[in-house]
N, C-alpha and C positions, 0 to 999 in steps of 0.2 A: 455410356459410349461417348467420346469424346469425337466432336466434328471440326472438321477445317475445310477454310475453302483454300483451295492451293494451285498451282502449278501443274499439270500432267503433261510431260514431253511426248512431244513426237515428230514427225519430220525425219529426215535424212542425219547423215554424221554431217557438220559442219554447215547445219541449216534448219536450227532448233524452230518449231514451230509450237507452240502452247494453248492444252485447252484450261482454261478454268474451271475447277470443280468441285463440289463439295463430295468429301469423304472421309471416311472412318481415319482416325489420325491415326491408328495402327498399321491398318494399309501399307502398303510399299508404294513409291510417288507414283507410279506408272498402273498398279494394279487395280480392285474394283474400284467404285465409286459411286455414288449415288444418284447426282441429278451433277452433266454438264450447263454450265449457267455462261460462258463465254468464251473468249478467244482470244490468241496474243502473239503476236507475230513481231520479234525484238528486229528484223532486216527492216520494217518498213520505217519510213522515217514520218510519216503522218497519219494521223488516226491507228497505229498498230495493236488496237485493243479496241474490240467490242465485248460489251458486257452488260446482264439483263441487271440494272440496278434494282429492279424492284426484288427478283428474286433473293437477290444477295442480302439485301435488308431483311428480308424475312428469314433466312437462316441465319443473319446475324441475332435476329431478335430473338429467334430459339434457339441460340447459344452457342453455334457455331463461331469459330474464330477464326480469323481469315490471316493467311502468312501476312512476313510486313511488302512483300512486292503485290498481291492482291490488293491491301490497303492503300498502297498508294495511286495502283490502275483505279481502284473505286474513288479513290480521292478524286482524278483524273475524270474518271467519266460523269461523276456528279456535278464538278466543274464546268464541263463543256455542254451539258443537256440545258 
């Protein structure tokens, strides 16, 4: 089984809001998932992403792979902790 940690929309039409989460890369972006690990909000203009780094790290370390917009919000959050 192949894992990612990704993007899952939701919010209104024209007020995307986003959870982080790790799930089966078969999946459909919106459908199951396994463990939500964070949150992403592209209107706000400061701090618009909270994220559990610890968690992320440990499904990266078992082999999850994270999209490249996850990688760079973890880039982000590692930086500012």
């Amino acid at each position: 089984m192949a894992v990612a940690i990704r993007l899952r929309r939701e919010g209104s039409k024209d007020r995307p809001y986003y959870r982080i989460v790790v799930a089966d890369s078969r999946k459909p972006r919106d459908g199951k998932f396994i463990e939500a690990i964070g949150t992403y909000d592209p209107a706000k203009k400061t701090e618009n992403s909270r994220i559990d780094v610890e968690k992320a790290e440990d499904w990266i370390r078992k082999g999850a792979r994270p999209s490249t917009t996850v990688s760079s919000l973890l880039k982000k959050a590692k930086k500012s902790a």
